[in-house]
C-alpha positions as CSV (number, residue, x, y, z in Angstrom):
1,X,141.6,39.3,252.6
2,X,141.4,36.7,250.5
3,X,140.5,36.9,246.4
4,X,140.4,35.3,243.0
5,X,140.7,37.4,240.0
6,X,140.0,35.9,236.5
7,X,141.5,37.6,232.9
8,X,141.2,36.5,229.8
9,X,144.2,34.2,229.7
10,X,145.5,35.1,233.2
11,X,144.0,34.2,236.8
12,X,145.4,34.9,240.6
13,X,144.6,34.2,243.3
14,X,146.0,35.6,246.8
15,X,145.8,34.1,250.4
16,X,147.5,34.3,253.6
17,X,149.1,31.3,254.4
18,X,151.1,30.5,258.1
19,X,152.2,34.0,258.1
20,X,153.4,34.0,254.6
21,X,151.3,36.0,251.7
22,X,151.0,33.8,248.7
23,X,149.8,34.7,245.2
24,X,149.2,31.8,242.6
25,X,149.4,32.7,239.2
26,X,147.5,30.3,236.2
27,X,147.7,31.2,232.4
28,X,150.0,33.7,230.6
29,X,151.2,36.8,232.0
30,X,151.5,38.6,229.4
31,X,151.3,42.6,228.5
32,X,148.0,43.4,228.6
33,X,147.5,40.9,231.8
34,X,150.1,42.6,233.6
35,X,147.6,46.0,234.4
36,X,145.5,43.9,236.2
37,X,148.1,41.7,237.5
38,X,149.7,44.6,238.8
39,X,147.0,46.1,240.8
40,X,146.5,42.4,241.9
41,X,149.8,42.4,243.5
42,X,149.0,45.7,245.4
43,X,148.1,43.7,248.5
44,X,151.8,41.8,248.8
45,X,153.2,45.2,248.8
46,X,152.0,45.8,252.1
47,X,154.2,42.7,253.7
48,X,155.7,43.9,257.0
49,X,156.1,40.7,258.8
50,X,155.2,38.3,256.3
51,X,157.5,36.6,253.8
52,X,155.9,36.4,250.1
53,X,155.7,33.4,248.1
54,X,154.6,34.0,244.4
55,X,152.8,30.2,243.4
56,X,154.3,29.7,239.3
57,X,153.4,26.4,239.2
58,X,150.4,26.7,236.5
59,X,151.8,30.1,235.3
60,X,152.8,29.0,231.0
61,X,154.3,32.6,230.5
62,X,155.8,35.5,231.6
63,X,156.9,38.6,229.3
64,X,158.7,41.2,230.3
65,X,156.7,43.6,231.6
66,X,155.5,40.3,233.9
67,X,158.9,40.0,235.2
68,X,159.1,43.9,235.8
69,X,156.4,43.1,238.5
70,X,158.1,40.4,240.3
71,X,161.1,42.6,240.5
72,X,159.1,45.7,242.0
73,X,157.9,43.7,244.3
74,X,161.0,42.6,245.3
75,X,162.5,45.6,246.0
76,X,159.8,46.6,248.3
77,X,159.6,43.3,250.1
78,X,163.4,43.4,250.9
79,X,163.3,47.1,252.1
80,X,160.8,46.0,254.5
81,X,162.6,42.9,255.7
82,X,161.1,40.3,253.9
83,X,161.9,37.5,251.3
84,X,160.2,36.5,247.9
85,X,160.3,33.3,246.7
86,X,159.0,32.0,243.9
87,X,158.4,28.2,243.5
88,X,156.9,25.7,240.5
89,X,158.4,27.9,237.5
90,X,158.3,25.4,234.1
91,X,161.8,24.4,232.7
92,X,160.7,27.7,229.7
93,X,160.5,30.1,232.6
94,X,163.2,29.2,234.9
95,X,165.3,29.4,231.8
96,X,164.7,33.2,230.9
97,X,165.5,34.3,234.9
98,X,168.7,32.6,234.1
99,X,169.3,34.0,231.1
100,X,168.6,38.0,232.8
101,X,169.7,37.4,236.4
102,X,166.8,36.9,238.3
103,X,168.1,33.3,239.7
104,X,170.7,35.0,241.7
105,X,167.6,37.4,243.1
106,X,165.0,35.3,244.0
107,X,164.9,32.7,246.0
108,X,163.4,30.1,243.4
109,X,162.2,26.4,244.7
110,X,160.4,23.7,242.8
111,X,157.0,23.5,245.0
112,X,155.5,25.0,247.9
């Protein structure tokens, strides 16, 4: 169930790692990357029994829309009993979650 998808200016990647699904992200999430990014992230929604850790360590930037899909997924992982973390988000990054919330959401750590 593993798989690399490459856009433009975006690329993920998602494997299942000791019981955890991870997603990496690399490039710049931006509008138009978000469609495909989306349907990328159809596979953590399905996370009964796993935890999800979303990789943001080479990911330059995030636009809203972007951040809409980290907080859908959210929801759903919770209502299913499981946690999203997100870990490696640049100093730009980390700063706009503060700034709208999403700090006291996510569980947010500096690496994997």
């Amino acid at each position: 169930m593993n798989g690399k998808i490459v856009l433009k200016n975006m690329k993920t990647e998602f494997i299942e790692e000791n019981q955890n699904y991870v997603m990496t992200f690399e490039g710049r999430l931006d509008t138009p990357a978000s469609l495909q990014v989306g349907r990328d992230m159809q596979v953590l929604y399905d996370c009964e029994g796993h935890d999800i850790i979303l990789d943001c360590t080479n990911l330059e930037y995030i636009t809203s829309s972007g951040m809409r899909l980290f907080l859908d997924l959210l929801k759903v992982a919770k209502s299913k009993g499981s946690k999203c973390t997100l870990v490696g988000l640049n100093e730009d990054i980390y700063n706009v979650f503060n700034e709208v919330g999403f700090v006291n959401l996510f569980d947010i750590r500096p690496t994997r």
